[in-house]
C-alpha positions as CSV (number, residue, x, y, z in Angstrom):
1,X,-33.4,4.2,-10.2
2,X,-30.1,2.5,-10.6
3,X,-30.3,2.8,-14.9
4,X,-30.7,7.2,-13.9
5,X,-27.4,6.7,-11.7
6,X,-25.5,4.8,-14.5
7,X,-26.6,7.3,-17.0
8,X,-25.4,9.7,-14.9
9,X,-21.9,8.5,-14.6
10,X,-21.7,7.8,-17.5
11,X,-22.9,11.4,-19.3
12,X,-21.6,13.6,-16.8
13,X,-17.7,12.7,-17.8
14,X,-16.1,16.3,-17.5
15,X,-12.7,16.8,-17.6
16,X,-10.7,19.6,-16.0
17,X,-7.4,20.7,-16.1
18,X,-5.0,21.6,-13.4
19,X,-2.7,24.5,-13.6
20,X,0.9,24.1,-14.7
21,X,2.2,25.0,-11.0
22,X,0.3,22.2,-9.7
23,X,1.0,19.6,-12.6
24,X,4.4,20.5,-11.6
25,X,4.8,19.9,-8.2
26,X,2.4,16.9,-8.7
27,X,5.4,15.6,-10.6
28,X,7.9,16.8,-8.3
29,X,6.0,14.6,-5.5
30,X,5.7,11.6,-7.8
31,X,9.8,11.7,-8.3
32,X,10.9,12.0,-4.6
33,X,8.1,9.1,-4.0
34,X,9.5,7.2,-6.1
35,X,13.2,7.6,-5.7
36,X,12.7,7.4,-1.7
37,X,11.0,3.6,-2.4
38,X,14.1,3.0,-4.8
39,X,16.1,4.2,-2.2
40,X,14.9,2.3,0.6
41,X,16.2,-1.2,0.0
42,X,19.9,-1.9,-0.3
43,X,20.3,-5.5,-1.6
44,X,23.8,-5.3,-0.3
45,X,22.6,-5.6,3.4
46,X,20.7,-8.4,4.6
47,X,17.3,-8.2,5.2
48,X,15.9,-9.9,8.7
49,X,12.2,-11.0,8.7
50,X,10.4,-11.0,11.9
51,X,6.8,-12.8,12.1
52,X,3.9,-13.2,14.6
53,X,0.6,-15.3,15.1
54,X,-1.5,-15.2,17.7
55,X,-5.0,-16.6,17.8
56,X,-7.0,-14.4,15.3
57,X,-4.4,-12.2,13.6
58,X,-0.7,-12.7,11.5
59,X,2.0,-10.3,11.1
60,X,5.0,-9.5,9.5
61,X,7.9,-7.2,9.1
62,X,10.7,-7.1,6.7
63,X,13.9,-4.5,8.0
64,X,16.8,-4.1,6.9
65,X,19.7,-2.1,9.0
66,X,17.5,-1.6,11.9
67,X,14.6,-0.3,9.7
68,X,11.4,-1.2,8.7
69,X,11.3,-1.9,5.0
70,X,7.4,-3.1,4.9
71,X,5.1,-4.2,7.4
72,X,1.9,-7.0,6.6
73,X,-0.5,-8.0,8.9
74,X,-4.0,-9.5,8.6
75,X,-6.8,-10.7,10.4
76,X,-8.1,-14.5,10.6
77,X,-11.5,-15.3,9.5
78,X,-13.4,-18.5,9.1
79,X,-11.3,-21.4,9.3
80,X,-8.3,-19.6,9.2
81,X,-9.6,-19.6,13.1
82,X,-9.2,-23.3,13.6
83,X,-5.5,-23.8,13.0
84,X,-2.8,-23.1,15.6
85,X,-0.7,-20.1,15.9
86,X,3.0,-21.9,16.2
């Protein structure tokens, strides 16, 4: 059963194409994406990290001027559960 799906993917590779006006503003998104990520970090100002642990979970967040810039946080697992959260 598994060989028909593979075959399958692998046959039924149709393209499409999109219409200009959405190429477009597919582009137009990408740009202002980009250039608000670009924009978001001024390496003049200095960036404050702030972090957390508690028992089962770690966090993080990097700001800059009062805002966040990015924000991490995971779960423990395992033996990540044995060490302590200081």
């Amino acid at each position: 059963m598994s060989g028909v799906i593979v075959l399958l993917l692998t046959t039924v590779h149709k393209s499409f194409l999109l219409p200009s006006e959405a190429v477009g503003m597919y582009e137009d998104l990408r740009k202002m994406a980009e250039k608000s990520f670009v924009t978001a970090i001024d390496e003049d100002i200095p960036f404050k990290v702030e972090t957390d642990a508690s028992e089962v979970a770690l966090k993080a967040t990097l700001s800059q001027d009062g805002k966040t810039v990015t924000f991490f946080s995971c779960s423990l697992h395992g033996s990540e559960l044995n060490h302590a959260a200081t």
